[in-house]
C-alpha positions in Angstrom: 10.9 12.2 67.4 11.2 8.5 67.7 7.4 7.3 67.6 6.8 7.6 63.7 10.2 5.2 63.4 8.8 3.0 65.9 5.5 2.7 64.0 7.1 2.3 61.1 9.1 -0.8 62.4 6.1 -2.0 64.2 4.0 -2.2 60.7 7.2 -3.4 59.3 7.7 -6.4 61.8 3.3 -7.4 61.5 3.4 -7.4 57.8 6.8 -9.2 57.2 6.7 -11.7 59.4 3.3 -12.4 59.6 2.2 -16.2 60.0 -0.4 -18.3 58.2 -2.6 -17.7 60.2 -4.9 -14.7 62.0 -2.4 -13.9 64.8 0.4 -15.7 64.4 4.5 -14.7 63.3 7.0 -16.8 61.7 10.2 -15.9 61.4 12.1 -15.7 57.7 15.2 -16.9 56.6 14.9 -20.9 56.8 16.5 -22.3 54.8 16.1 -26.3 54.4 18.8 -26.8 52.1 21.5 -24.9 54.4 23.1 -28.5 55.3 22.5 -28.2 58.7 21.1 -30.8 61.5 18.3 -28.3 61.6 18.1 -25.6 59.4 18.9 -22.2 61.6 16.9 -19.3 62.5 19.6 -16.6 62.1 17.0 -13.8 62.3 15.5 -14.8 65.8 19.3 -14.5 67.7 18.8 -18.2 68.6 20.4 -19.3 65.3 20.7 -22.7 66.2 17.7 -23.2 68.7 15.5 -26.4 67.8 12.8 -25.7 65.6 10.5 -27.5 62.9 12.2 -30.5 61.5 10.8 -29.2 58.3 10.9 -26.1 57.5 7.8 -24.6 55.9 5.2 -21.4 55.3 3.3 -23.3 58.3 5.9 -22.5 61.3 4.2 -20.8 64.0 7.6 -18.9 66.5 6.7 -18.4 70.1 9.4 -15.7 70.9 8.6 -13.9 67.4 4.8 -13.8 69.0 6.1 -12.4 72.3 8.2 -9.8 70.8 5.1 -8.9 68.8 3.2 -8.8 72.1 5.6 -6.6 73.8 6.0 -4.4 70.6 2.0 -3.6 71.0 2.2 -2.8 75.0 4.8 -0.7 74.6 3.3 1.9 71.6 0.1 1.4 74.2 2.0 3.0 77.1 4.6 5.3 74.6 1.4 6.8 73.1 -0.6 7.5 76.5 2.4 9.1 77.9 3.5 11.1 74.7 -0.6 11.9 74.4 -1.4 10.5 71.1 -4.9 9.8 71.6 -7.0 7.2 73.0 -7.7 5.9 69.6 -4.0 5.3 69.1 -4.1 4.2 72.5 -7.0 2.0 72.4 -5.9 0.1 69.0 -2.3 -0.8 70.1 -4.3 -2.5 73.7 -6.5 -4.3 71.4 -3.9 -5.5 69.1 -1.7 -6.8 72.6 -4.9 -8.3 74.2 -5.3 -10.1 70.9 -2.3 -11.5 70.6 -2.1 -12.8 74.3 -5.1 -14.5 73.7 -3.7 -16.0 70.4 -0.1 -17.1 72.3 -2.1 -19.3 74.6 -4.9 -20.6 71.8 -2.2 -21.4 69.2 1.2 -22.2 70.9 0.3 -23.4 74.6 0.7 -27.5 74.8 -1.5 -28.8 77.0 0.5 -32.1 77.4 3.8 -30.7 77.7 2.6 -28.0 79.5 4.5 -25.3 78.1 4.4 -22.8 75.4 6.4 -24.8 72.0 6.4 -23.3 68.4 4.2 -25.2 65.9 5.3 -26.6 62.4 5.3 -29.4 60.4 7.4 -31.6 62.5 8.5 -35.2 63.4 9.3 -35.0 67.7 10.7 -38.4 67.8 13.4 -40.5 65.7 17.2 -41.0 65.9 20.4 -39.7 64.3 22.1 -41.1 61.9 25.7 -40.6 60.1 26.1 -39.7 56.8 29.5 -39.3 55.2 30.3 -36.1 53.2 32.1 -36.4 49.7 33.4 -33.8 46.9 30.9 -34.3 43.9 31.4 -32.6 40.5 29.6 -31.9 36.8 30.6 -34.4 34.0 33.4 -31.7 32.7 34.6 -31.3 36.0 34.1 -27.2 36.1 32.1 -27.0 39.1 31.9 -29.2 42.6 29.6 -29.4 45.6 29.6 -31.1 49.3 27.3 -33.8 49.3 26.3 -36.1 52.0 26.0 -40.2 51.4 25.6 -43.4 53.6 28.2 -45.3 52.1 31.7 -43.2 51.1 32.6 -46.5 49.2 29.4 -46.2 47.5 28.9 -42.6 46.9 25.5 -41.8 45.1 26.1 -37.7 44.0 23.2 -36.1 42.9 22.3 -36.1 39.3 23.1 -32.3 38.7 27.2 -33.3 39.6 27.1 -36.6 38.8 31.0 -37.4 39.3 32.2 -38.6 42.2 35.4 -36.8 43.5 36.2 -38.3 46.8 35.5 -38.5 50.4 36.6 -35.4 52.6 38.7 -35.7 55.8 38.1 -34.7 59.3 41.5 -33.4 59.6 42.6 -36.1 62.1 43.1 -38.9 60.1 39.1 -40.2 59.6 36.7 -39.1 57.3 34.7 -36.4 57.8 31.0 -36.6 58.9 27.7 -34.6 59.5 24.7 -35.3 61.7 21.2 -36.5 60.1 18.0 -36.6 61.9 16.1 -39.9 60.7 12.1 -39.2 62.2 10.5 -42.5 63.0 7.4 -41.2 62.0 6.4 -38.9 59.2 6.7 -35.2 60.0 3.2 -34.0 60.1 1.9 -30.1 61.7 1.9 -30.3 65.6 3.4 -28.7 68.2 7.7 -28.8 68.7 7.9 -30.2 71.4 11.5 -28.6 72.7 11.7 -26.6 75.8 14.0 -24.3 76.2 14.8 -20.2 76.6 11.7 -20.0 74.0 8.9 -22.2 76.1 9.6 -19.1 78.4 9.0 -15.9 76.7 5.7 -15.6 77.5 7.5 -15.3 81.3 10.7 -13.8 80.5 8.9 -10.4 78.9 5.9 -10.5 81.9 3.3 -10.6 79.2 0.4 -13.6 81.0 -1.4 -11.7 83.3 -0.6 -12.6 86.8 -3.5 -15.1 87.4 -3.1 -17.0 84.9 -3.2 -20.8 84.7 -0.1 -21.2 82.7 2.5 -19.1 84.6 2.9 -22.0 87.4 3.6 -24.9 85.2 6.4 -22.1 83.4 8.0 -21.6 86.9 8.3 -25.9 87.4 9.7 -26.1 84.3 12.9 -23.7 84.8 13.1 -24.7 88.0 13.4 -28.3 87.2 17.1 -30.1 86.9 16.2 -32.6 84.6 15.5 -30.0 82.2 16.4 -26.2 82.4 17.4 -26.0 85.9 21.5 -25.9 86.6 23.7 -25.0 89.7 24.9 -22.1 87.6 21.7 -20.5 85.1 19.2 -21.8 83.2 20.5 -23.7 80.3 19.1 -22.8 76.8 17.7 -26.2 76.1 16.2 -29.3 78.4 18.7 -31.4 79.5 16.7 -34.1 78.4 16.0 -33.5 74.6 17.5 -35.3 72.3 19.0 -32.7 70.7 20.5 -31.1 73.9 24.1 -30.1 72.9 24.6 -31.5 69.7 26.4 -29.6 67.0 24.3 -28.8 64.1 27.0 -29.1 61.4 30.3 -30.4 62.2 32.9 -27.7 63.7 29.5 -25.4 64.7 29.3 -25.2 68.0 25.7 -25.6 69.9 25.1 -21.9 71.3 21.4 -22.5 72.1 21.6 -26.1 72.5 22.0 -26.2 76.5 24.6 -23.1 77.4 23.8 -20.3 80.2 23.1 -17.3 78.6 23.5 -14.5 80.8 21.3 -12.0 78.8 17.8 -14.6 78.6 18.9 -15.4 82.3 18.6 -11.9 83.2 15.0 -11.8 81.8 13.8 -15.0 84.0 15.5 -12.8 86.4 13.2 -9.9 85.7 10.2 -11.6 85.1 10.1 -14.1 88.4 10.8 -10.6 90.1 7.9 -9.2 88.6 5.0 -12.2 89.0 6.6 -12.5 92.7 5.0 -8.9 94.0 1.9 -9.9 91.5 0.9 -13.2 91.2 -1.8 -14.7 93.6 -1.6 -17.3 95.5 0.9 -20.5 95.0 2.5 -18.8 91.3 3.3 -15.8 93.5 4.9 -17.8 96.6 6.8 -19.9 94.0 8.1 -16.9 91.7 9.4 -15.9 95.0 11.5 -19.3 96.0 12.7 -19.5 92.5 13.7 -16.0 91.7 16.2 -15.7 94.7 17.7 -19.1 94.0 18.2 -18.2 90.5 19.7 -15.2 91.7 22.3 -16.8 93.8 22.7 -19.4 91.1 23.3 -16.7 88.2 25.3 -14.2 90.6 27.9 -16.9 92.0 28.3 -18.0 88.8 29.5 -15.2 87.4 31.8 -13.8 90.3 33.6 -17.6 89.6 33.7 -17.0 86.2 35.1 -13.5 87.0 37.5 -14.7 89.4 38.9 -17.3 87.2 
């Protein structure tokens, strides 16, 4: 009863959020002019997660590719066992061996060693503060937030050319808002932010178990200058520059370096599973990491509990 729904969603999820290019997903919804540090990803679940200074058609989404990936394997297996066919069969195994061998050819970084989304993007520069003030039309009737460098110079835009005033932080200062200056010029290249989505490929146990990429993914969670914590992995390397900043003022940074129990859970699962399959040193090291994470993730949480 469920596999024509599942279909349906499956076609749904290809031809909506289908990338630029042969094999590749971008997720919708970014918006650049949503006045954010970066503009979010609300229809990934990591809202606020790091992606493409600029926003544009061009984005490439690990984690949209992986659930994509995982989508295929599964109608593979769901139709063998519900006997659809071995065309059916046959065409969903394609589609996932395709798009495995498009994760690594499009979205693995050979300098950083990871799997990053791609976009037009700027990975270095600073932050800057801008200073946000009520702006309005000539007659008045209709205002907007706008951001300046200079609240005793405001510059509105020219479609609410009257400057109101300066808003407040509500303790007594003026109220302020994040801005990424990029010290060079965004340009299309890989984003270079490792986090929860560097490790989807691991998380949902999609590289095959002798593959050249799983050990670098197993140093990187496991190191503590960048995902690795006493208590989970964090969302976000502990390094980046954008580790635990807000990305509007009052918003707080859920995917900017907090434990997430759920994405934890799925390192859990898929150290577990490259442990009793993976050859060699990946398979000795899926091993060391999985029960410390374990300890890590389980103590945690009996503290929490206990508080």
């Amino acid at each position: 009863e469920l596999w024509p729904a599942l279909v349906k969603w499956h076609k749904w999820f290809a031809r909506t959020q289908k990338g630029e290019l042969a094999d590749s997903f971008r997720w919708r919804g970014r918006d650049a002019n949503d006045r954010r540090l970066n503009a979010m990803t609300l229809s990934s679940g990591l809202d606020d997660y790091p992606r493409a200074t600029t926003p544009s058609a061009a984005e490439r989404h690990v984690d949209l590719h992986c659930w994509m990936a995982l989508f295929a394997r599964l109608l593979a297996r769901l139709g063998r066992r519900l006997g659809k066919g071995e065309e059916v069969v046959a065409a969903y195994t394609a589609q996932f061996d395709g798009l495995l061998a498009s994760l690594v050819a499009l979205h693995w970084d050979e300098g950083k060693q990871a799997f990053c989304d791609h976009g037009v993007h700027s990975n270095e520069g600073s932050f800057t503060k801008r200073y946000v003030v009520k702006c309005a039309t000539r007659d008045g009737a209709s205002q907007v937030e706008h951001d300046v460098d200079d609240p005793n110079r405001p510059a509105c835009p020219s479609s609410f050319p009257r400057f109101l005033f300066p808003l407040g932080d509500g303790s007594g200062g003026l109220l302020t808002r994040d801005a990424f200056a990029p010290s060079q010029r965004p340009r299309p290249q890989f984003v270079e932010h490792l986090g929860y989505v560097s490790l989807f490929p691991l998380m949902l146990k999609l590289l095959p178990p002798d593959s050249p990429q799983l050990l670098p993914l197993i140093e990187l969670l496991r190191d503590p200058t960048r995902l690795w914590s006493d208590y989970g992995i964090r969302s976000l390397s502990k390094s980046d520059l954008w580790y635990q900043r807000q990305n509007a003022p009052g918003d707080e940074p859920y995917w900017r370096g907090p434990i997430w129990v759920n994405l934890n859970y799925l390192a859990l699962s898929g150290l577990h599973h490259y442990a009793r399959t993976a050859p060699g040193a990946a398979g000795k090291r899926a091993a060391e990491v999985y029960s410390e994470l374990r300890d890590n993730l389980v103590g945690n949480m009996l503290d929490q509990w206990e508080a």
